[in-house]
C-alpha positions in Angstrom: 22.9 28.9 -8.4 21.2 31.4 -10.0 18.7 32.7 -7.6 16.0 32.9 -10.5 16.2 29.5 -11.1 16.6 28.1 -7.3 13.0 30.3 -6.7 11.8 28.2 -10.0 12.7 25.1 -8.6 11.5 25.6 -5.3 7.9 26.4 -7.0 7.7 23.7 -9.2 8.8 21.2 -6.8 6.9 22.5 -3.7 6.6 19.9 -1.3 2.8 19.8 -1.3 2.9 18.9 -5.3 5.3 15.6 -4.3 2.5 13.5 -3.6 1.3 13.8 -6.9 4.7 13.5 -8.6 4.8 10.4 -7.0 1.9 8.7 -8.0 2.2 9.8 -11.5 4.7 8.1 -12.0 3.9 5.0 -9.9 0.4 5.4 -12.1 2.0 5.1 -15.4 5.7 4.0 -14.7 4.7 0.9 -12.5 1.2 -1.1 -12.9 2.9 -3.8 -10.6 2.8 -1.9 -7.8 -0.7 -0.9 -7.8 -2.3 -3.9 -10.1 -4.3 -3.3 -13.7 -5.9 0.0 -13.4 -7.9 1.5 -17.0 -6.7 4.7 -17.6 -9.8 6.8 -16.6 -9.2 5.5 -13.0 -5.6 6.8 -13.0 -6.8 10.0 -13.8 -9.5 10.0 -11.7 -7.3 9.1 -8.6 -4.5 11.6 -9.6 -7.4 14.6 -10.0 -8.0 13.4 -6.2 -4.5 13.1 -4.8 -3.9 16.5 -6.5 -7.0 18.2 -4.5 -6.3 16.4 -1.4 -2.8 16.9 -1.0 -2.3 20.1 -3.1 -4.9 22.5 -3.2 -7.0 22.2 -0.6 -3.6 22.8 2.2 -2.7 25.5 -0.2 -5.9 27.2 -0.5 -5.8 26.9 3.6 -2.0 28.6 3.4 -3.4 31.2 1.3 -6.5 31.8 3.8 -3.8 32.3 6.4 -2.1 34.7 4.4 -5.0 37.1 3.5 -6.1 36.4 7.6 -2.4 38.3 8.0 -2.0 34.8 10.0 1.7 34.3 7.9 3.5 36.7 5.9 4.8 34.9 3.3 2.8 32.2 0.8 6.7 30.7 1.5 6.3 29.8 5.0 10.1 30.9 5.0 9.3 32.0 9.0 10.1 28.7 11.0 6.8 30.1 13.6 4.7 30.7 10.7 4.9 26.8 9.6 3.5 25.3 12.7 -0.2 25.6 12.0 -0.1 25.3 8.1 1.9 21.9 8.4 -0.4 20.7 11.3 -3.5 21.1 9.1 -1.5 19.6 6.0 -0.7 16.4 8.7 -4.8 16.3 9.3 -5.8 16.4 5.9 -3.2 13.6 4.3 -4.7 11.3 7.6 -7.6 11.6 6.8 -7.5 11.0 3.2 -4.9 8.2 4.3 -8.0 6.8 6.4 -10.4 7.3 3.4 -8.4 5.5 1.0 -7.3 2.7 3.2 -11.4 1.7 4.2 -12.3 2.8 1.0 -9.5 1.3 -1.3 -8.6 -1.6 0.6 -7.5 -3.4 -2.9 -5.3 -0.7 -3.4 -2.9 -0.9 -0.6 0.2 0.7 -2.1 -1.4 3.4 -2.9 -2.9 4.2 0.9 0.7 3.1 2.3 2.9 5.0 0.5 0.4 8.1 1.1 0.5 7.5 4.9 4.2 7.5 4.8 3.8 10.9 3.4 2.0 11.7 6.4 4.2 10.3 9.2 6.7 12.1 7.5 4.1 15.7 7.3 3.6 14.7 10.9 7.4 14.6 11.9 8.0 17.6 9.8 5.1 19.4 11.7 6.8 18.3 15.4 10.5 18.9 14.3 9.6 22.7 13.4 8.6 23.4 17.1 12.3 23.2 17.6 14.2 23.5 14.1 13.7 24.6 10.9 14.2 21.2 8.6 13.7 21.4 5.0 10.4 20.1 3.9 11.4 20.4 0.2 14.3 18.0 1.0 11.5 16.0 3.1 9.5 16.2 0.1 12.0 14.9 -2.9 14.0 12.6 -0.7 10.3 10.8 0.2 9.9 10.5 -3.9 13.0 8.8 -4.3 12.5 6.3 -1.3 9.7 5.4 -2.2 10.5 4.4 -6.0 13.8 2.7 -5.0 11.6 0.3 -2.6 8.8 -0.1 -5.2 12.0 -0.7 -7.9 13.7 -3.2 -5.3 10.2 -4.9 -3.7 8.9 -5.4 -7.1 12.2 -6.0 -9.2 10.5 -3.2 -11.7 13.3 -2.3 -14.2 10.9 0.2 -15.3 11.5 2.7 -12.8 15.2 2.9 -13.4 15.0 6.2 -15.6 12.0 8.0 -13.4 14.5 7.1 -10.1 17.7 8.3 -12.1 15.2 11.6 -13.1 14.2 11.9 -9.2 17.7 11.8 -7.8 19.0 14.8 -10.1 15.9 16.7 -9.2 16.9 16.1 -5.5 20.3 17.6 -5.8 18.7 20.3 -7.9 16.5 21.2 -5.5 18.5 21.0 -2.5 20.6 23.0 -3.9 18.5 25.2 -4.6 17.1 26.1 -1.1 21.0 26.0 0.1 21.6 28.8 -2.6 18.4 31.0 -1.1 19.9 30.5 2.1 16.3 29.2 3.7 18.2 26.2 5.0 21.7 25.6 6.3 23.5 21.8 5.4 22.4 20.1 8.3 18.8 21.1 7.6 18.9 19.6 4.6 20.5 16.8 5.1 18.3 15.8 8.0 15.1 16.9 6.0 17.3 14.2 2.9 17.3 11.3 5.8 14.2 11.9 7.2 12.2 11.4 3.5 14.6 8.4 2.6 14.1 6.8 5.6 10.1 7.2 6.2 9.4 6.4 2.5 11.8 3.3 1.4 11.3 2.1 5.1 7.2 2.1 4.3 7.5 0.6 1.2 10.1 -2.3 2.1 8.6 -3.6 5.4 4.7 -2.6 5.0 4.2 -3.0 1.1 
């Protein structure tokens, strides 16, 4: 792959903007799951998925990097990942908490998001030892999680957004096999690991 467009991909499907791929769709692709919500409210709960899980862990990554704390907005040093994933891993449980109490009519919505952050979590405690892929965490935890919606809710609906997702996942993987950040195996676990934690959630908790 052309290394131009594996370092395109890798932006544009960073792990930390999954979550709000995610919901997008299950906003506007799939009202069973989450009930008969007015459209100001979907926006309104996407503008605060996309500051809880997106900017505020990367405007803590980016503090790190003018601290001299990483070396690369990347996180491409397997050390360097520990502490930015850790704080990731607080902030999704927290907001998990938040919209559980908070939300409690919307219980899709605070499951699926606490899968995302068991799987943060296991992401965080497998990089101690091994580098796995978070981007392959990241997409693979997508595509779970609409193929349980898809199969606990019989929505046809989905079929085109879950054919969409499962090309972008052997895009993107890829993609970080042609940059060399990964080798197969961390890929493939990172693939498992995302599959597993998401369709898993959404099957036997939804």
């Amino acid at each position: 792959m052309n290394p131009r467009l594996a370092h395109l991909l890798s932006a544009l499907f960073h792990p930390l903007l999954m979550p709000t791929m995610l919901y997008a769709v299950i906003f506007y692709f799939s009202p069973v799951a989450v009930g008969p919500l007015n459209n100001q409210f979907r926006l309104l709960m996407l503008a605060g998925i996309v500051i809880t899980t997106f900017l505020i862990p990367a405007l803590f990554i980016y503090i790190l990097y003018q601290a001299e704390a990483v070396g690369d907005l990347r996180l491409e040093d397997q050390r360097e990942r520990t502490l930015p994933f850790l704080v990731t891993t607080v902030v999704y449980g927290t907001f998990t908490y938040f919209f559980y109490w908070k939300l409690d009519q919307l219980a899709t919505i605070s499951l699926v998001l606490g899968s995302i952050t068991v799987a943060v979590a296991l992401v965080t405690l497998i990089n101690l030892f091994w580098k796995i892929s978070a981007h392959s965490v990241g997409i693979s935890g997508v595509v779970g999680s609409l193929v349980g919606i898809h199969y606990k809710f019989a929505d046809t609906d989905l079929f085109y957004p879950i054919l969409l997702a499962i090309v972008l996942a052997g895009w993107l993987m890829s993609a970080r096999l042609s940059l060399n950040a990964h080798h197969p195996s961390q890929v493939l676990a990172g693939c498992l690991l995302g599959l597993g934690i998401s369709f898993g959630t959404v099957w036997w908790l939804v």
